[in-house]
C-alpha positions in Angstrom: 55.6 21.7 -34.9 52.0 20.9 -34.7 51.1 17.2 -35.3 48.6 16.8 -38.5 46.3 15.0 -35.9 45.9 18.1 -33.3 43.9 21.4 -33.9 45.0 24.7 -33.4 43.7 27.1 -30.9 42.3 30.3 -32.4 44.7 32.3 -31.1 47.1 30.4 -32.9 45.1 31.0 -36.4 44.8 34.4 -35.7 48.7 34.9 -35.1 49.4 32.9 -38.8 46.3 34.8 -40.3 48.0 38.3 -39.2 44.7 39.0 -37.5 43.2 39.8 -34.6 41.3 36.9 -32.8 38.4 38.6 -32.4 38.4 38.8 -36.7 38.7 35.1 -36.8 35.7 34.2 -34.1 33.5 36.7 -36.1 34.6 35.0 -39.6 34.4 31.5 -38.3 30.9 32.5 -36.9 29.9 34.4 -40.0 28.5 37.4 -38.1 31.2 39.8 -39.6 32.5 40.8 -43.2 35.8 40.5 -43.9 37.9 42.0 -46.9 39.0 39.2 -49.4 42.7 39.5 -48.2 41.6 38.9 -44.6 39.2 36.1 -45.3 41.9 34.4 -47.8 44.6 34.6 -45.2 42.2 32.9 -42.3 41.1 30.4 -44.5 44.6 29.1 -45.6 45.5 29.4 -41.6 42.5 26.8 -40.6 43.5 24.7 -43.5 47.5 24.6 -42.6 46.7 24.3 -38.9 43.7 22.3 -38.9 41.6 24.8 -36.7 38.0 23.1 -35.6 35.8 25.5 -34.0 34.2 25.3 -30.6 30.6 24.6 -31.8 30.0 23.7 -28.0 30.9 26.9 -27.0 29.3 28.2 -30.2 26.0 26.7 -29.5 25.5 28.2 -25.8 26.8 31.6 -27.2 23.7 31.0 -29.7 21.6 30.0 -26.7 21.4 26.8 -27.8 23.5 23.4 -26.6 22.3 21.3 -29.8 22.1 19.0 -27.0 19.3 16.0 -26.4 19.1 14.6 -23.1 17.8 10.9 -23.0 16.7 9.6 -19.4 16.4 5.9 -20.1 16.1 3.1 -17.9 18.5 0.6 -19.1 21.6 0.5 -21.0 21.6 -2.7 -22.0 17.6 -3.8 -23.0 16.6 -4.2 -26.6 13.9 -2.1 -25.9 15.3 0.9 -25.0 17.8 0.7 -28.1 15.9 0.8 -30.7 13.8 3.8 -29.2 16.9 5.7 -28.7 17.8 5.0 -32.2 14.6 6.2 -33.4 15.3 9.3 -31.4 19.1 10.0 -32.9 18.3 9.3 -36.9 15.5 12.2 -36.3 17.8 14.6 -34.1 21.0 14.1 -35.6 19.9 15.7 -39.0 18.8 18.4 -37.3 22.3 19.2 -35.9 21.5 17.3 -31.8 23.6 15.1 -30.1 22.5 12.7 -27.5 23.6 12.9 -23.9 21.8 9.3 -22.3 21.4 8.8 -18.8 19.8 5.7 -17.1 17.3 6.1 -14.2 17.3 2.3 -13.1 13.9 1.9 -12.5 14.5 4.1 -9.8 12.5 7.5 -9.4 14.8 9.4 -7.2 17.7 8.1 -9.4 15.4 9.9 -11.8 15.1 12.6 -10.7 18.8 13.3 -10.3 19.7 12.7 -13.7 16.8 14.6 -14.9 18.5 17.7 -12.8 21.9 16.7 -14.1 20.8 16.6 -17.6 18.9 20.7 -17.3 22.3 21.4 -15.7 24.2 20.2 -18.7 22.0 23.2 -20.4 20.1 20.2 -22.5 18.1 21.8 -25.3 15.4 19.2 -24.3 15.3 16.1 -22.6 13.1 12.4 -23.7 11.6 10.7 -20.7 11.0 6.7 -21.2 9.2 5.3 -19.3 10.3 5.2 -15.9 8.6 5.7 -12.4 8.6 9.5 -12.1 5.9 11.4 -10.6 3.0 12.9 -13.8 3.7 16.5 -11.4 7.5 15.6 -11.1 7.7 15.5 -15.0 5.4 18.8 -15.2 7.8 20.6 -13.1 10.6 20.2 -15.0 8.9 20.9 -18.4 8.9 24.1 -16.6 12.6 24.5 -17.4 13.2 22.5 -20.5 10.9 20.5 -23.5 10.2 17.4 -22.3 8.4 14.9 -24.4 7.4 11.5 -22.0 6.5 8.3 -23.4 4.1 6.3 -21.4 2.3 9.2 -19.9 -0.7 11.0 -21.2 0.6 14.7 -20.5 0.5 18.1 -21.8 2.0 21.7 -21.6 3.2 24.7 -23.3 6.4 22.7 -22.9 5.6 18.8 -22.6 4.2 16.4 -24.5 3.5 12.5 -23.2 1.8 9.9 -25.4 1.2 6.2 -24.8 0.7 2.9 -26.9 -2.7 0.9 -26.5 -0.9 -2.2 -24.3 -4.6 -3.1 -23.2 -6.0 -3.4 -27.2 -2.3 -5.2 -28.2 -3.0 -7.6 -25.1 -6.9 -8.3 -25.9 -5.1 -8.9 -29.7 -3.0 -11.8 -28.7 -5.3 -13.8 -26.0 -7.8 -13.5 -28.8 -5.9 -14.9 -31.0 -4.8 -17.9 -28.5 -8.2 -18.7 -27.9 -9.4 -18.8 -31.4 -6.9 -21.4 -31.9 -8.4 -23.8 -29.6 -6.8 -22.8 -26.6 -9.1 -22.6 -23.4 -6.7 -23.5 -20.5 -4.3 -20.0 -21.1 -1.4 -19.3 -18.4 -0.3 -15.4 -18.1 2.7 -14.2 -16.7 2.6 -10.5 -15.4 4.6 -7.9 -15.0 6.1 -5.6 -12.4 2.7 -4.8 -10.8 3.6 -0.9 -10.2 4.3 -0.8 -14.5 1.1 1.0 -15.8 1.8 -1.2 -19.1 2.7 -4.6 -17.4 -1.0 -3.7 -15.6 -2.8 -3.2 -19.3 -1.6 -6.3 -20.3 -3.0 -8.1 -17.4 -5.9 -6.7 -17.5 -6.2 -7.4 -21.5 -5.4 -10.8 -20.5 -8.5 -10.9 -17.9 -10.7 -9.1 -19.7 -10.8 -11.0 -22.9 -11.2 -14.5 -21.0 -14.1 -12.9 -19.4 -15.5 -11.6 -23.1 -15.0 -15.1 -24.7 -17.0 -17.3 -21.8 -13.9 -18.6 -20.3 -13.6 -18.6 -16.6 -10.3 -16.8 -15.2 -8.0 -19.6 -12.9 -6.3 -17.4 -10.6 -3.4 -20.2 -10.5 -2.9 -19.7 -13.9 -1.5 -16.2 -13.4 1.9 -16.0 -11.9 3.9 -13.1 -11.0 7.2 -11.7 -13.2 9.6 -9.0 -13.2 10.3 -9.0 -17.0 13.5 -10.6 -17.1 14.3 -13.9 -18.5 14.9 -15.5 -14.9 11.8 -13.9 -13.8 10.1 -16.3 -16.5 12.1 -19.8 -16.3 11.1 -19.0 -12.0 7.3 -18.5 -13.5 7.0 -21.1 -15.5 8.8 -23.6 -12.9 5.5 -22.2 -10.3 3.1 -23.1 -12.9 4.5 -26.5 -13.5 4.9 -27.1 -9.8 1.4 -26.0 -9.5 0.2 -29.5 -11.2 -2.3 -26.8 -13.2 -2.7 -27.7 -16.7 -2.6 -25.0 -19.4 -2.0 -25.2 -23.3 -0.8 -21.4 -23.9 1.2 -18.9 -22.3 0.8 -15.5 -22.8 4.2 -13.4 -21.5 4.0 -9.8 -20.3 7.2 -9.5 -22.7 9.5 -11.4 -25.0 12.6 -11.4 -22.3 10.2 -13.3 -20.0 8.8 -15.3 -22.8 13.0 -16.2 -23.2 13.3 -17.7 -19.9 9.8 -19.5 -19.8 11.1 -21.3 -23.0 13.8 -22.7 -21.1 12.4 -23.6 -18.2 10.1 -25.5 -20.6 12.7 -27.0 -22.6 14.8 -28.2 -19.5 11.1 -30.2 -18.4 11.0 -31.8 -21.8 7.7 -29.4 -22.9 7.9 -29.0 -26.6 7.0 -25.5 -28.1 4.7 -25.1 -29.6 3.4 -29.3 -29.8 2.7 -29.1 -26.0 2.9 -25.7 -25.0 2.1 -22.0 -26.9 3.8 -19.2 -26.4 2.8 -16.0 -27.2 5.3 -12.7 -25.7 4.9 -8.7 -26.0 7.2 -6.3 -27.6 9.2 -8.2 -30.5 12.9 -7.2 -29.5 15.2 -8.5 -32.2 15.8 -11.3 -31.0 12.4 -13.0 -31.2 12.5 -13.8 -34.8 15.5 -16.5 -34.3 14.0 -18.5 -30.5 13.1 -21.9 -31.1 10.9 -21.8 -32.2 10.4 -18.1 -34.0 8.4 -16.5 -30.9 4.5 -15.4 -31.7 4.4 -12.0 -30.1 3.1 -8.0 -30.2 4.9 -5.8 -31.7 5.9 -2.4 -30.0 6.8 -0.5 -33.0 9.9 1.4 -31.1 11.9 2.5 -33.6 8.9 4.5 -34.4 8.1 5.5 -31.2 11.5 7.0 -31.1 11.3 8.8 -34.3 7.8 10.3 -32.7 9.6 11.6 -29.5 12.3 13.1 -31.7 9.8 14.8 -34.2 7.8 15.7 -31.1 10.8 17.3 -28.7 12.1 19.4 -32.4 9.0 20.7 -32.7 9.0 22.2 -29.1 12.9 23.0 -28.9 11.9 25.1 -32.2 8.7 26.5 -31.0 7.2 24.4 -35.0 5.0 21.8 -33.3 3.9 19.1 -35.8 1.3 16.7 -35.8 2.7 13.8 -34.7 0.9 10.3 -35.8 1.7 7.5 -32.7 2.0 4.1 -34.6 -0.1 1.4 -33.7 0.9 -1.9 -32.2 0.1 -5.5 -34.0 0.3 -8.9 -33.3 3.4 -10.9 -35.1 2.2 -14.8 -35.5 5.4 -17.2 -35.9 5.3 -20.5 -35.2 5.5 -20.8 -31.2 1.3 -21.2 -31.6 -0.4 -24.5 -32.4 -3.8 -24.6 -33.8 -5.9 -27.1 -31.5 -8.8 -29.7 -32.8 
């Protein structure tokens, strides 16, 4: 006897409806009519047997897998989480599922998954970030909707958008400098990251627009990881350079440069600013609460998810790209 747990196969439905399976498919998929004998007996077999249609199989009958694909770069970063649950609370309404693969920072590990996902029959497939070829990314549009983030692209089926990291970056040295601060520390990014390179270059350029002349020492390289800024931050103070503020290419490098700080005896912000990029969760509860950008990427997500619908269902929306804004907590101290 069938467990209450387990679902019947349709064969098995059709057997206790006294019908033929190819009735049942038909009534389950509502393509067919059936008299109101037929239709009462299948629907007291799916009850008693707990029948649950194949909407997989359903789907690809319909031409359609209801099936996202997600090509992130890290399972376990903030950053990519709440994008991807922008993404689902859009597409899951809609009837999608997610099918996330990570790339690693890797582009032929990108490509792969990229090729594994089309081969999954994805209905569409959301590129973040990543170090893919612009003519890689074309090409696959080619055979499925794409929508990239980071990338300015466009095609009958693509769409890429970025956020303004060079604006948010002029934002928050700005904002450092009129607080008093004229001795301001950076530490950058991976240097082939097209954002990590806006933020640098916000960073130079708004020195340069307020008078101040840029200290080479003062910049220091990062990976945007926490040990990539405790390392930083141990250069700088190795250095014997003096600076007042730092200014983070993100808030997991901001993480590490506060305890590198804290280990030295540096008090934030009484002897040191900080100021990070991104405002991952976690920023609101440092010690102090971290000063930093905020990448709206919840947003974001619900953008690429609007955005990829639209082209899956040939209905393409406008799609407004949120802006980015500077969060001030209490790692900044006003100076004189």
């Amino acid at each position: 006897m069938r467990s209450a747990s387990s679902s019947a196969t349709l064969h098995e439905v059709a057997r206790a409806a006294g019908v033929s399976p190819a009735t049942v498919s038909r009534f389950v998929n509502g393509t067919a009519k059936v008299s109101e004998d037929k239709r009462a007996s299948i629907e007291q077999a799916i009850r008693t047997l707990h029948y649950k249609p194949n909407r997989v199989a359903q789907n690809l009958k319909a031409g359609s897998s209801k099936t996202i694909g997600v090509l992130t770069q890290s399972f376990v970063s903030v950053y990519f989480n709440e994008t991807m649950t922008g993404i689902e609370d859009v597409m899951k309404p809609a009837g999608y599922a997610l099918l996330i693969m990570s790339g690693h920072w890797r582009a032929d590990q990108e490509a792969e998954r990229v090729e594994v996902l089309i081969g999954r029959r994805v209905d569409g497939v959301a590129i973040l970030t990543g170090n893919l070829a612009d003519r890689q990314i074309v090409d696959f549009s080619q055979r499925v909707p794409i929508v990239a983030f980071g990338r300015q692209l466009g095609g009958p089926q693509l769409r890429g958008f970025c956020l303004d990291h060079y604006r948010a970056a002029c934002e928050a040295v700005a904002f450092l400098i009129e607080q008093g601060h004229r001795r301001i520390a950076f530490i950058a990014g991976p240097p082939e990251h097209a954002d990590a390179q806006a933020r640098l270059a916000g960073y130079r350029d708004t020195l340069a627009r307020y008078g101040l002349t840029r200290d080479p020492a003062l910049e220091v390289q990062g990976d945007f990881l926490e040990s990539g800024g405790l390392l930083a931050v141990n250069h700088l103070l190795a250095s014997g350079k003096s600076f007042t503020a730092l200014f983070t290419a993100n808030d997991l490098t901001a993480f590490g440069a506060r305890l590198a700080l804290y280990r030295r005896g540096i008090r934030v912000p009484d002897d040191v600013s900080i100021v990070g990029f991104d405002d991952v969760p976690g920023s609101l509860y440092t010690t102090p609460p971290l000063t930093t950008v905020r990448q709206p990427l919840y947003e974001v997500g619900c953008c690429i998810g609007r955005m990829l619908t639209g082209l899956i269902e040939q209905t393409p929306a406008e799609v407004q790209v949120p802006p980015m804004n500077l969060v001030v907590r209490e790692s900044v101290r006003r100076l004189g």
